[in-house]
TIMI-513455 format. One record per residue (C-alpha): residue number from 1; x, y, z. Coordinates in Angstrom, 3 decimals, padded with zeros to 6 digits, always signed. Last residue first. Layout:
// TIMI-513455
<pt NUM <X Y Z>>
...
This chain:
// TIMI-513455
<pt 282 <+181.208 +062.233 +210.288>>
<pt 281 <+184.030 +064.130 +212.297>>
<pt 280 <+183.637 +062.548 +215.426>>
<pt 279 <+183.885 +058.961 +213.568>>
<pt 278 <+187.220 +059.714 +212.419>>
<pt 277 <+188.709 +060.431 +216.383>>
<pt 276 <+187.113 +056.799 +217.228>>
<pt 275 <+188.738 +054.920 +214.260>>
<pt 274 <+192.056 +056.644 +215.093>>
<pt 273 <+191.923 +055.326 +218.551>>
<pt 272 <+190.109 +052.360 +217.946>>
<pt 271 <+192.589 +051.573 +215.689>>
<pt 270 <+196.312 +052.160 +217.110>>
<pt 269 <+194.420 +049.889 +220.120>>
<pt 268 <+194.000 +046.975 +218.019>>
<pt 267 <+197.387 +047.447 +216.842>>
<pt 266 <+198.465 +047.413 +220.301>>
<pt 265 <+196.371 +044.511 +221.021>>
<pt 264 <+198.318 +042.276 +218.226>>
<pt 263 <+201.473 +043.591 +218.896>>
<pt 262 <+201.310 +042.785 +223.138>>
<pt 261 <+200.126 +039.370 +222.048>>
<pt 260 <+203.078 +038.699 +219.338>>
<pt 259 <+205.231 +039.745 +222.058>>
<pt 258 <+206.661 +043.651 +222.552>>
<pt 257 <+210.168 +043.876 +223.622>>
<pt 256 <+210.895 +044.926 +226.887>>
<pt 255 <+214.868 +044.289 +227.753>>
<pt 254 <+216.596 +045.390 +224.586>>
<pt 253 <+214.236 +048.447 +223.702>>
<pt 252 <+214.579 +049.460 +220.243>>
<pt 251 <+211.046 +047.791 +219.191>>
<pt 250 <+209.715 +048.908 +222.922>>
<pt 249 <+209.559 +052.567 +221.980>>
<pt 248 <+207.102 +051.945 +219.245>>
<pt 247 <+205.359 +050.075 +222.154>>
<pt 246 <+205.509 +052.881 +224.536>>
<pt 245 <+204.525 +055.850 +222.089>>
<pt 244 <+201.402 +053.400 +221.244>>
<pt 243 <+200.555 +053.298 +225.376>>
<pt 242 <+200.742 +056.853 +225.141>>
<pt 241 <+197.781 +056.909 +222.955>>
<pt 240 <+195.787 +055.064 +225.464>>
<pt 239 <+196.672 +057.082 +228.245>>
<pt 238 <+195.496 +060.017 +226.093>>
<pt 237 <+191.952 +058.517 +225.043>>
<pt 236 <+190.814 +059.328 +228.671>>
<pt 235 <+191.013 +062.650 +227.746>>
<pt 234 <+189.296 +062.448 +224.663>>
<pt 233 <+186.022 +060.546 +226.698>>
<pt 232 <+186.345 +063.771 +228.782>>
<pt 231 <+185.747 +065.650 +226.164>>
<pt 230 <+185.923 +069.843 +225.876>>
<pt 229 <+187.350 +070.513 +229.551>>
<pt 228 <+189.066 +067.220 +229.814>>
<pt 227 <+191.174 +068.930 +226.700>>
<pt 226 <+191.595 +071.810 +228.201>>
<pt 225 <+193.584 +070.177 +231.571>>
<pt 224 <+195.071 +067.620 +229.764>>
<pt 223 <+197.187 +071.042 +228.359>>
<pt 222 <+197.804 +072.503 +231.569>>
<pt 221 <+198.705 +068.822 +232.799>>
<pt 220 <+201.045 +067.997 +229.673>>
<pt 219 <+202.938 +071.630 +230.550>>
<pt 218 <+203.455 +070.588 +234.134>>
<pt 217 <+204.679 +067.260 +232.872>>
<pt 216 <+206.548 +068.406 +230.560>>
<pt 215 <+208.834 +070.822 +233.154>>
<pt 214 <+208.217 +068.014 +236.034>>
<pt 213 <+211.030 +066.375 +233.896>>
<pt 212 <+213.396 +068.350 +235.464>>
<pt 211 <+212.711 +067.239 +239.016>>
<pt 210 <+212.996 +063.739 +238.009>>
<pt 209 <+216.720 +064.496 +236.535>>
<pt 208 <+217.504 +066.742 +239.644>>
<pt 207 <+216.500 +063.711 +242.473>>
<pt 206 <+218.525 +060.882 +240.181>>
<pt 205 <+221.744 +063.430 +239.830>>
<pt 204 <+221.591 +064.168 +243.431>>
<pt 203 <+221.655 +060.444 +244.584>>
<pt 202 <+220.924 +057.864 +241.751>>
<pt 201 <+221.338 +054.799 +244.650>>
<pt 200 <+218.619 +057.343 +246.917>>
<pt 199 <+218.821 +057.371 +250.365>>
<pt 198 <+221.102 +059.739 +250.257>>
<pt 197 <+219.333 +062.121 +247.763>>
<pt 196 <+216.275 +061.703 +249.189>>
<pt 195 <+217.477 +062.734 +252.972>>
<pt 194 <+216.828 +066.809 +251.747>>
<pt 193 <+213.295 +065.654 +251.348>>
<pt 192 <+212.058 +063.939 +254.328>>
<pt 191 <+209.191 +062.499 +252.230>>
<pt 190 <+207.037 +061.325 +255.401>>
<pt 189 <+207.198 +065.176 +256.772>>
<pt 188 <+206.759 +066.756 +253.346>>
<pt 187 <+203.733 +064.903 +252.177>>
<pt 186 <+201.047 +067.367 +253.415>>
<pt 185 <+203.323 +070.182 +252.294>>
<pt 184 <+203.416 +068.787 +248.991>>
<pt 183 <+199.420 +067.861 +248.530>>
<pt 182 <+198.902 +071.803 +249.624>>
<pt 181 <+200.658 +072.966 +246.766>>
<pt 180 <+199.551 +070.611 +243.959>>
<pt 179 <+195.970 +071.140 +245.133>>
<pt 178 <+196.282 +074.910 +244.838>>
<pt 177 <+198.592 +074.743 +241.690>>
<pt 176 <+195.790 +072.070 +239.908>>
<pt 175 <+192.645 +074.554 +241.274>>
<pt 174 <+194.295 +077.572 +239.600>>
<pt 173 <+195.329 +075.831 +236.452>>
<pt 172 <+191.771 +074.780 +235.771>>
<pt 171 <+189.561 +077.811 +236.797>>
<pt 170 <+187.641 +078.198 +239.686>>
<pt 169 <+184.036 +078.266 +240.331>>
<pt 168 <+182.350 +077.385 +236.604>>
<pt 167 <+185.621 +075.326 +235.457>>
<pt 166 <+185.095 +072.743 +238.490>>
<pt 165 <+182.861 +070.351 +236.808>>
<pt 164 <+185.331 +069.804 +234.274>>
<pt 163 <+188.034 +069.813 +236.732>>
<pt 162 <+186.512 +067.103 +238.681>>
<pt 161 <+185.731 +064.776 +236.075>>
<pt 160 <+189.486 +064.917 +234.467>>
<pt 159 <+190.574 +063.804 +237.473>>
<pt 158 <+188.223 +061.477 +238.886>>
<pt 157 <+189.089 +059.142 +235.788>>
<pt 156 <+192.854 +058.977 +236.927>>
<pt 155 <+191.816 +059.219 +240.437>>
<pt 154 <+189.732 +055.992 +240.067>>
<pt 153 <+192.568 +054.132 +237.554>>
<pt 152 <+194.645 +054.356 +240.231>>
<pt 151 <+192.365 +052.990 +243.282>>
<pt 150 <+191.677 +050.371 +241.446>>
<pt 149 <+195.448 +049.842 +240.516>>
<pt 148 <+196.542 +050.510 +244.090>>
<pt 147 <+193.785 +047.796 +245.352>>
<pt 146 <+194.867 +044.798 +242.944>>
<pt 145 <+198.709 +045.421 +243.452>>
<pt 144 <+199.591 +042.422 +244.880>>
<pt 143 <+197.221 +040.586 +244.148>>
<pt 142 <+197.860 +041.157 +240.895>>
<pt 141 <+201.330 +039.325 +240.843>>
<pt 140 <+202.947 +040.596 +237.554>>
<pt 139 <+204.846 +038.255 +235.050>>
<pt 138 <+203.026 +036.405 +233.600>>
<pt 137 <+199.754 +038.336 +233.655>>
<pt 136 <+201.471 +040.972 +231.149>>
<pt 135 <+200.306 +038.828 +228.672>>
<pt 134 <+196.964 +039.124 +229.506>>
<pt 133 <+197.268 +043.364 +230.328>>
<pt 132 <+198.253 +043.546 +226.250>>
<pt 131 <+195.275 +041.282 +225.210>>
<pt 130 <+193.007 +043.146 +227.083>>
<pt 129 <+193.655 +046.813 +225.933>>
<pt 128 <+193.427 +045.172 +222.540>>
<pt 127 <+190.002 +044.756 +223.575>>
<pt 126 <+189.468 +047.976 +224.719>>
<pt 125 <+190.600 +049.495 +221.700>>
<pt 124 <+188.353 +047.491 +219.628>>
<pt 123 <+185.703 +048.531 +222.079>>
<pt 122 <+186.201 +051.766 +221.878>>
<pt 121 <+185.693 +052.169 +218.831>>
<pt 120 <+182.239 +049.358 +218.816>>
<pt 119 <+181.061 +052.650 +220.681>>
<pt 118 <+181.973 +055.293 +218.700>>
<pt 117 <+180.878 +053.449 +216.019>>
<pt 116 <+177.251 +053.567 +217.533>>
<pt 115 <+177.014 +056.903 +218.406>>
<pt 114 <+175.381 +058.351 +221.057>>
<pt 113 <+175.406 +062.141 +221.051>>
<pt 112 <+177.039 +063.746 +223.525>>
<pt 111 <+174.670 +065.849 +226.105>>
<pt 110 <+176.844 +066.285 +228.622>>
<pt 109 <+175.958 +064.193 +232.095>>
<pt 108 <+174.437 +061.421 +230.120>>
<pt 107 <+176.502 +061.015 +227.292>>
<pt 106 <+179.725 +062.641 +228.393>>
<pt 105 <+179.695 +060.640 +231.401>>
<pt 104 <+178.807 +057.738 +229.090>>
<pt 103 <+182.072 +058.122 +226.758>>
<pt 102 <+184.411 +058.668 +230.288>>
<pt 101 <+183.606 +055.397 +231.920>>
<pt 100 <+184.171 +053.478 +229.116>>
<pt 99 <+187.600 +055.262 +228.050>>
<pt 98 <+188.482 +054.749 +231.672>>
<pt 97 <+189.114 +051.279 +231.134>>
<pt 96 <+192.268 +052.021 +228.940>>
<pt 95 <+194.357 +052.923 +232.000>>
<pt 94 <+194.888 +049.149 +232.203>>
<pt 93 <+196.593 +049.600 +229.027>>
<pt 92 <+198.542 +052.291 +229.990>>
<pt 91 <+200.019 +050.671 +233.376>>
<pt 90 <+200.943 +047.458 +230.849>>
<pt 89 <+203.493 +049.874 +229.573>>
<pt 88 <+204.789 +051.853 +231.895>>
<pt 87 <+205.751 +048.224 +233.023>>
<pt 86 <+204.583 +046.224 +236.062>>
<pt 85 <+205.556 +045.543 +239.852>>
<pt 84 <+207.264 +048.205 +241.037>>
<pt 83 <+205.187 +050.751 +239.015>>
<pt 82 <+202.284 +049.683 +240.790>>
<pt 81 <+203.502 +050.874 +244.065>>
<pt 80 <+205.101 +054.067 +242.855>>
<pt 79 <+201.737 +054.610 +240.608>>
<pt 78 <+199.503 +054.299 +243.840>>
<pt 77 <+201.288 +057.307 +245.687>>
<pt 76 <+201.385 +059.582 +242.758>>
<pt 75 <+197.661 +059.043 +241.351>>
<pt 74 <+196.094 +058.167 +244.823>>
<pt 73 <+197.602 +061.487 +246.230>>
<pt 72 <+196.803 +063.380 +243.112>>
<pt 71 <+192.887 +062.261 +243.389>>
<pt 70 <+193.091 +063.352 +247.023>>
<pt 69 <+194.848 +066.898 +246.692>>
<pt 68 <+191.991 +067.144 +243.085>>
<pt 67 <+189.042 +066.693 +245.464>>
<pt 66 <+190.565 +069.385 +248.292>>
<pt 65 <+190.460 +071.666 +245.271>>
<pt 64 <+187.217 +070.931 +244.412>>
<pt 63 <+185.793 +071.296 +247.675>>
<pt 62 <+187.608 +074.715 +248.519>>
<pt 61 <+185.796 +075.856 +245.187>>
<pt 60 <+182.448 +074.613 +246.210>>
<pt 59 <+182.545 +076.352 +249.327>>
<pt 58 <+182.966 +079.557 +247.705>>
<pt 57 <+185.365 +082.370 +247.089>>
<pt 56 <+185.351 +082.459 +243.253>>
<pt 55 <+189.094 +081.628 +241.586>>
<pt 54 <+189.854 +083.235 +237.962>>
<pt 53 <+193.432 +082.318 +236.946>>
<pt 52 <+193.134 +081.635 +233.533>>
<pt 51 <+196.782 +081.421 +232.119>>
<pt 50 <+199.357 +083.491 +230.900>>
<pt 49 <+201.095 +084.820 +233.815>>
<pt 48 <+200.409 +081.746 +235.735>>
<pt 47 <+202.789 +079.644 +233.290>>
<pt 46 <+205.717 +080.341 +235.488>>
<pt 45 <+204.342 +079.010 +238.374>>
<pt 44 <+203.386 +075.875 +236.654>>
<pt 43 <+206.919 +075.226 +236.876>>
<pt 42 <+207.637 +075.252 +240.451>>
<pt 41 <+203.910 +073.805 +241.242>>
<pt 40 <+205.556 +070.816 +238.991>>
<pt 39 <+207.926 +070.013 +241.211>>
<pt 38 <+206.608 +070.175 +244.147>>
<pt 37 <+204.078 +067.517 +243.415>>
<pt 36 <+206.346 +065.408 +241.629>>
<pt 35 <+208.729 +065.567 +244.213>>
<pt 34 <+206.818 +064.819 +247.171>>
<pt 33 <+204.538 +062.517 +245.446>>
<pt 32 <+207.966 +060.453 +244.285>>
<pt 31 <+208.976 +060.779 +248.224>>
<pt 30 <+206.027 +059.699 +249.637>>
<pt 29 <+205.470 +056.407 +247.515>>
<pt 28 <+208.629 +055.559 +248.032>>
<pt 27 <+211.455 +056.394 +245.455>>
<pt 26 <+214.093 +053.716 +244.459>>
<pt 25 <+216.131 +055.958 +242.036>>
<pt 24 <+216.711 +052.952 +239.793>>
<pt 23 <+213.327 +051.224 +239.316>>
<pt 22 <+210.935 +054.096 +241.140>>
<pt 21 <+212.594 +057.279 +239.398>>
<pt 20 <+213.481 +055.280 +236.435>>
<pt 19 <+209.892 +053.924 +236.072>>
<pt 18 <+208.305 +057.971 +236.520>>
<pt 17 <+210.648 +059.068 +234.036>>
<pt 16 <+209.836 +056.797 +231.597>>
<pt 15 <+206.208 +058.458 +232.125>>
<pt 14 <+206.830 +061.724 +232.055>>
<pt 13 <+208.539 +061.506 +228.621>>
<pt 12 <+205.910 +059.856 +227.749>>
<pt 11 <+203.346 +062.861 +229.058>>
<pt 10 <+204.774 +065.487 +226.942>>
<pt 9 <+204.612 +063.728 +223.926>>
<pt 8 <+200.869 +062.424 +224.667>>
<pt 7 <+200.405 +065.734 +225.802>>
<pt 6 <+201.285 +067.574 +222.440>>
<pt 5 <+199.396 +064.780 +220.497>>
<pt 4 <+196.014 +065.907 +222.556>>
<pt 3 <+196.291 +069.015 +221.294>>
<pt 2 <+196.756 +068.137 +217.678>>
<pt 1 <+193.719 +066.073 +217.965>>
């Protein structure tokens, strides 16, 4: 649990960064994969000294690495488009779907126990997962974005799937710096980078404030990384528990305050959380 608070920490900070850099930096979809991707292979380079870094030379390993390049791709590239249209906040609750998903993975593929108040858990939080993404129907045009959210919430899940099944050919960080690595060259031509800044209305200081917070977000990936390891049905649980760090937020926020709706599933959500981390322990 501890673990998983460190990411959630790690991972809002990520995650207001990710609005500004689309709502005032104006990022395309290129550009914010560009930098994201570059600039977290910067800092994961760093961490390589004390990580895992065994790597078998195999086909399997190639394949999981080209898996994670293409569930990155959707990630980054789909969250610019999505991110134009909805909050950081609404995002979360839609990533709540994946909790489903996840649980029965576990189940089938892992040999988790069914358990029955895991399940009606996840429900409650899915639920309030529901009333949240309602009220945010007022304002966002699905059709819009129907494809780059299913296509989102995919590589989200995909994620944390891959790199479990991964850990016996090639470990974690190795296959995330690999993927991160060759996703940035692919995107370099579209990106353009040293025209960001001028296309940019943040200029320098927007590009070197998203860069920086590729610092947490390398360390929230390392971390994810174990977690998805032990659970994936935990992992999916972090998007969920970011979505409470967003609605606390939203009480001092002048321009996103939570409704009645948004409270009521949030609170929901608060307690399938906790409900579902109590019931592993009995």
């Amino acid at each position: 649990m501890l673990l998983m608070i460190t990411v959630v920490a790690l991972y809002s900070i990520t995650s207001l960064n990710d609005k500004y850099a689309v709502s005032k930096c104006k990022y395309t979809g290129p550009q914010l994969t560009f930098l994201m991707a570059s600039g977290t292979v910067f800092f994961l380079l760093f961490t390589l000294p004390f990580s895992d870094m065994h790597f078998t030379i195999s086909p399997m390993s190639f394949l999981f690495i080209g898996l994670i390049v293409l569930s990155k791709y959707l990630e980054f590239g789909m969250s610019a488009r999505i991110l134009a249209e909805m909050s950081v906040f609404e995002l979360k609750a839609w990533l709540g779907l994946t909790l489903f998903m996840s649980y029965f993975t576990d189940v089938f593929l892992y040999g988790q126990d069914i358990k029955g108040l895991k399940i009606l858990c996840i429900i409650i939080t899915a639920a309030g997962l529901f009333l949240i993404a309602r009220e945010g129907r007022k304002q966002v045009d699905y059709k819009k974005i129907a494809l780059p959210l299913v296509l989102y919430l995919a590589a989200k899940f995909s994620y944390g799937f891959i790199m479990k099944a991964a850990e016996s050919y090639i470990s974690s960080t190795m296959t995330l710096l690999c993927a991160l690595v060759i996703l940035a060259l692919i995107m370099l031509p579209a990106a353009k980078p040293l025209k960001i800044p001028k296309e940019s209305p943040e200029g320098m200081k927007g590009m070197l404030i998203v860069l920086a917070c590729k610092l947490p977000n390398a360390l929230g990936l390392l971390c994810e990384n174990r977690i998805a390891a032990e659970s994936l049905t935990n992992y999916s649980f972090i998007q969920p528990m970011i979505l409470i760090v967003m609605f606390v937020s939203g009480f001092f926020s002048q321009k996103e305050k939570p409704s009645k709706l948004s409270l009521a599933g949030s609170l929901c959500v608060i307690a399938g959380i906790f409900g579902f981390q109590a019931a592993g322990l009995i």
